[in-house]
C-alpha positions as CSV (number, residue, x, y, z in Angstrom):
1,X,0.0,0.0,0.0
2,X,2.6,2.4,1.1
3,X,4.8,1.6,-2.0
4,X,1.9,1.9,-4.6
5,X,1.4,5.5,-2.5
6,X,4.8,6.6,-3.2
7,X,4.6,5.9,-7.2
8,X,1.0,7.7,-6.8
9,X,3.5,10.4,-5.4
10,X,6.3,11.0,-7.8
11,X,3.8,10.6,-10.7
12,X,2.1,13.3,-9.6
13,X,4.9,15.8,-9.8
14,X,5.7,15.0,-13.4
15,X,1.8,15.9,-13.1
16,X,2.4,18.7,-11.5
17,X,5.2,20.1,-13.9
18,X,2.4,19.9,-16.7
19,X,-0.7,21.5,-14.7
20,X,1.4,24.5,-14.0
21,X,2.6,25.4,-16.9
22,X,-0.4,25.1,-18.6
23,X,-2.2,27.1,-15.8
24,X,0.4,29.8,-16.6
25,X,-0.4,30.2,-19.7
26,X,-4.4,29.7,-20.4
27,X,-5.3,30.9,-17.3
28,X,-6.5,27.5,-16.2
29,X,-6.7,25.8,-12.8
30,X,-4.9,22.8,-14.5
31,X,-8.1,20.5,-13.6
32,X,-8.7,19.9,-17.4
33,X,-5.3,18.0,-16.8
34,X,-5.1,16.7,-13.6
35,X,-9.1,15.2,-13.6
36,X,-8.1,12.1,-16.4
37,X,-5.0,12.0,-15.1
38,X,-5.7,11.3,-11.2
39,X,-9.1,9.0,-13.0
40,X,-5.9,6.9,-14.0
41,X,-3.7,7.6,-10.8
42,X,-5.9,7.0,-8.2
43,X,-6.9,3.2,-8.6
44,X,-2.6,2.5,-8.1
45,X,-3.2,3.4,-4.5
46,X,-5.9,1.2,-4.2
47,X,-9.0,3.5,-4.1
48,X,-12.0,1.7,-4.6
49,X,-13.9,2.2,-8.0
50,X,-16.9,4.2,-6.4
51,X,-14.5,6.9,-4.9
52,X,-11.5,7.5,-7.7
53,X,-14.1,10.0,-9.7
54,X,-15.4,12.0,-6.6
55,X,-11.6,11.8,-5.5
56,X,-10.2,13.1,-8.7
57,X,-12.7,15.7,-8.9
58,X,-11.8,17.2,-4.9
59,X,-8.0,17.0,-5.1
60,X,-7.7,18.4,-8.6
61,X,-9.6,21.5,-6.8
62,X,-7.6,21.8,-3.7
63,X,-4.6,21.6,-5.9
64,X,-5.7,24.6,-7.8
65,X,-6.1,26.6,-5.3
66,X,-2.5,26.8,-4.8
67,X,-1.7,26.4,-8.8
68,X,-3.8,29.5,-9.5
69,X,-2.4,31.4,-6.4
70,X,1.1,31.2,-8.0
71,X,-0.2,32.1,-11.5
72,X,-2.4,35.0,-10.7
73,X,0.4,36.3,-8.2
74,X,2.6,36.6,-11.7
75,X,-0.6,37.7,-14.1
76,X,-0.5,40.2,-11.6
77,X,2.5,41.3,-11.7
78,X,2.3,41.1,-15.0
79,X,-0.7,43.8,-15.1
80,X,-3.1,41.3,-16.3
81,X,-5.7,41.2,-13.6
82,X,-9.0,43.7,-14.0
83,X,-10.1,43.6,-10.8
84,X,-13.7,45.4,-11.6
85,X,-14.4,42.0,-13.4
86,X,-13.5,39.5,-10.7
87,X,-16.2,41.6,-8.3
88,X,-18.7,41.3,-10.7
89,X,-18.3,37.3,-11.2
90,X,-17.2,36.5,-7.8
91,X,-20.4,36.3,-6.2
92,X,-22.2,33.8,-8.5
93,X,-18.8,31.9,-8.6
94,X,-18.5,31.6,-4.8
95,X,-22.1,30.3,-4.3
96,X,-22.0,28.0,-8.0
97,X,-18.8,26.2,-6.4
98,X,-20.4,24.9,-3.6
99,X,-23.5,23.9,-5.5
100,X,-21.3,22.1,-8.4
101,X,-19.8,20.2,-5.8
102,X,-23.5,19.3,-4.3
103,X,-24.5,18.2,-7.8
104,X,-21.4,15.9,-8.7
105,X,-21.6,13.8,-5.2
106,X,-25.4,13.1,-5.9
107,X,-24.8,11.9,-9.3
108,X,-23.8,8.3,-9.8
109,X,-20.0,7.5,-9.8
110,X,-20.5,5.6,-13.3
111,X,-21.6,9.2,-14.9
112,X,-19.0,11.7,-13.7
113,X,-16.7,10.7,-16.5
114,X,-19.0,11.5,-18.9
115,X,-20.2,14.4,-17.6
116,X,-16.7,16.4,-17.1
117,X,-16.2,14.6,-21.1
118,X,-19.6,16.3,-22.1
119,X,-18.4,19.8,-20.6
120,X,-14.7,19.8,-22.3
121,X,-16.3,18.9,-25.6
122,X,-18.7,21.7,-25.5
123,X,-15.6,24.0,-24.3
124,X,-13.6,22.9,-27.1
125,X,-16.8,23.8,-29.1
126,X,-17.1,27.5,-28.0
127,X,-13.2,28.2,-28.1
128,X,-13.3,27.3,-31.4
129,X,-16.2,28.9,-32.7
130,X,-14.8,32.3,-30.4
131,X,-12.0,32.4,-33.0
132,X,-13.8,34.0,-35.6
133,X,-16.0,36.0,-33.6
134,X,-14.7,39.8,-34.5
135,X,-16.5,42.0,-32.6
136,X,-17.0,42.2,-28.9
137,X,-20.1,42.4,-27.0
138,X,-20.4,44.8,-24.0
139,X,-19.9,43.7,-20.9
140,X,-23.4,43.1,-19.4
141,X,-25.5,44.2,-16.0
142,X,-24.2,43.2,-12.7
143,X,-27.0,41.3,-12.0
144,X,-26.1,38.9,-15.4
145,X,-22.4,38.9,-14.4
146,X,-23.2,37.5,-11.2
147,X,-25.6,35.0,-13.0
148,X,-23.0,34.2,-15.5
149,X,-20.9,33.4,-12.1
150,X,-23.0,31.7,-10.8
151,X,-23.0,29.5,-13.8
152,X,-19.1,28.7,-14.6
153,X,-19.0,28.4,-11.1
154,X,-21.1,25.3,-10.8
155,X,-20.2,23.3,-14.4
156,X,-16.6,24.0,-13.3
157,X,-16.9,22.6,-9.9
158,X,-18.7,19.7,-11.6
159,X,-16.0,18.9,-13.8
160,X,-13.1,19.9,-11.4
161,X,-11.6,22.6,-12.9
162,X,-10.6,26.2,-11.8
163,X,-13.0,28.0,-14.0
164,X,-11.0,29.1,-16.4
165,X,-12.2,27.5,-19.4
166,X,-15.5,29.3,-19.1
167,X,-14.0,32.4,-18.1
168,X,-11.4,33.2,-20.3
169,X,-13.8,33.2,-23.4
170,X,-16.8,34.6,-21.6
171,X,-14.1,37.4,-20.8
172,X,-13.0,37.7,-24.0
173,X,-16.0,37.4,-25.5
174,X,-16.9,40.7,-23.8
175,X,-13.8,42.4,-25.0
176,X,-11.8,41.6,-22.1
177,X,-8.1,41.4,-23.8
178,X,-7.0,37.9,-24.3
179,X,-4.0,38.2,-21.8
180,X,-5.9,40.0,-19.1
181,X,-8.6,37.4,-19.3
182,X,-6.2,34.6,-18.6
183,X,-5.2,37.0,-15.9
184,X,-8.6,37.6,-14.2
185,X,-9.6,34.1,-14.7
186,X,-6.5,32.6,-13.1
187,X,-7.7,34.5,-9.8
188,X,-11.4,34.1,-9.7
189,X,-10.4,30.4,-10.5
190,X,-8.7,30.7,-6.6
191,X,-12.1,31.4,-5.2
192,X,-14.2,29.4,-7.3
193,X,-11.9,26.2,-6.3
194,X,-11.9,26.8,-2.8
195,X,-15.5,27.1,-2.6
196,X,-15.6,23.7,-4.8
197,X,-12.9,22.1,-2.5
198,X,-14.8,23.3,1.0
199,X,-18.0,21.5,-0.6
200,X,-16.1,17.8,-1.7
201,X,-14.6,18.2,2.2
202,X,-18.3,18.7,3.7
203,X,-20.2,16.1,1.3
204,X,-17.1,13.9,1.7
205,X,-16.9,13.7,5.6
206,X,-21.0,12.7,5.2
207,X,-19.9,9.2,3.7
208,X,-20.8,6.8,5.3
209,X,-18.3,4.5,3.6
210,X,-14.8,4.6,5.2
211,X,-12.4,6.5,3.2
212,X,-9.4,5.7,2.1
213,X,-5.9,6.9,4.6
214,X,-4.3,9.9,3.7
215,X,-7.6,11.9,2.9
216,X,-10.0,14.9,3.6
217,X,-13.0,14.0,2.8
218,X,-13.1,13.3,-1.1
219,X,-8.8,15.2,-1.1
220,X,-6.1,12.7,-1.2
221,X,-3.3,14.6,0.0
222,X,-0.4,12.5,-1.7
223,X,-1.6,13.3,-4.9
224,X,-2.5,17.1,-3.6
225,X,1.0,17.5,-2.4
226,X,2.6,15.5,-5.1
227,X,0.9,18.2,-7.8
228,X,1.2,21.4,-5.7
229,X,5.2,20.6,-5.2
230,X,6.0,21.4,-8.6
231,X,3.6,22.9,-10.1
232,X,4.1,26.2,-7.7
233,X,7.2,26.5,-9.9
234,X,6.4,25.7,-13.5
235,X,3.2,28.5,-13.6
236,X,5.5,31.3,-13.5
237,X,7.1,30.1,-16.3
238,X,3.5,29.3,-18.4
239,X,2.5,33.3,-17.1
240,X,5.4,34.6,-18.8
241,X,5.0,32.7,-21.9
242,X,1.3,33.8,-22.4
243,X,2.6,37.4,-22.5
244,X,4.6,37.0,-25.4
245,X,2.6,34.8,-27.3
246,X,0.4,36.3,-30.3
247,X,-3.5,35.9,-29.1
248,X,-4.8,33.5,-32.3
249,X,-2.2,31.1,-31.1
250,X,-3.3,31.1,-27.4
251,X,-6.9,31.0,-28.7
252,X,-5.9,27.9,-30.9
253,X,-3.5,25.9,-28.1
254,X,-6.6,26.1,-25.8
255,X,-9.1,25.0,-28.2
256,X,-7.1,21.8,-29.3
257,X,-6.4,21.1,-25.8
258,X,-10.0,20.9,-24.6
259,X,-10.6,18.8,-27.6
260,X,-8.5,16.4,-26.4
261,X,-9.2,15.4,-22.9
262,X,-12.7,15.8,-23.9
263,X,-12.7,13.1,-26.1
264,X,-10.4,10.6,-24.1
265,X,-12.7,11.2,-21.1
266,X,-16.1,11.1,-23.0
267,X,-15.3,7.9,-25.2
């Protein structure tokens, strides 16, 4: 047990070393990443079937809270952070977090693969469709932002991830600059994962199935601490990078990525 642990361990800082970077420089939590991966992970220490998926789902939260901590420090830094747009989404992300997190323990284990498969596709979708989009909408009321919120804030705790996904593009969308979208997202994606993680803890201490050592409620902290280890470092380095890269190219690296994991997790 303790040596199957270990590998769990050290696979997750290569892990780690990928989420960061990529949280650097799309602006997301890294959850798009670490969700398959840990769906793959988890079973090596031994987790039961019924809990790898609810486990995946907490853990890649709690890990980026710290992952976009160190990534919106550097956006920033960088001068890539509009607060006046994090105040508007903030509410509805705060309160959606907690209800995502509601939502995916209710479902059955069997459909959370599909579900977080169903939500990249659709993300891959809208990224790619965004590309030819010209002009800008305005940004709308507050009342809609906080709606909007509310919204990213529960499919994102659903799927495990920090929120950027939605955010960047719904950001952009309303001609929020591509850079300072990844910026803006990277921090409300600190808020909206604590609120997710806070909920896996709550619904997760309600088991009434033991849970497995080395856990918080549905966080298992080797994996947590395995990903957080390294990818503190590699964000800075995926921040920078997303400042000197031209926008279409950003847009298109995000949209193929999606695309991706969608797929693997869906099929």
């Amino acid at each position: 047990m303790m040596d199957a642990t270990l590998w769990l361990f050290a696979a997750c800082l290569v892990l780690g070393s990928c989420v960061g970077l990529l949280a650097g420089l799309l602006g997301i939590g890294g959850g798009l990443l670490i969700v398959p991966a840990l769906s793959v992970l988890l079973p090596w220490a031994d987790i039961p079937a019924s809990l790898v998926m609810p486990m995946a789902l907490a853990t890649s939260l709690a890990s980026i809270v710290v992952t976009s901590s160190s990534s919106a420090y550097t956006h920033f830094r960088l001068g890539n952070v509009q607060p006046a747009v994090i105040k508007t989404l903030l509410p509805g992300i705060l309160l959606g977090g907690l209800i995502g997190s509601g939502v995916a323990d209710y479902l059955p284990t069997e459909y959370l693969p599909r579900v977080f498969g169903v939500i990249v596709l659709f993300l891959a979708l809208q990224m790619a469709l965004s590309m030819r989009v010209k002009a800008a909408k305005p940004f709308p009321a507050p009342v809609v932002g906080v709606m909007s919120g509310g919204l990213i804030g529960m499919v994102s705790s659903l799927a495990g991830i920090g929120g950027g996904s939605l955010t960047v593009p719904y950001l952009n969308y309303h001609g929020v600059e591509m850079r300072k979208a990844i910026g803006s997202a990277s921090l409300c994606g600190v808020f909206l994962a604590v609120a997710g993680m806070s909920g896996f803890i709550f619904f997760g201490l309600k088991q009434s199935v033991t849970l497995p050592a080395f856990s918080v409620g549905y966080v298992y902290l080797p994996a947590l601490l395995g990903i957080v280890m390294t990818s503190v470092v590699t964000t800075r380095y995926g921040a920078r990078l997303a400042s000197k890269l031209p926008t279409h190219i950003i847009k298109r690296v995000f949209a193929v990525f999606l695309l991706v994991v969608g797929a693997s997790m869906f099929f």
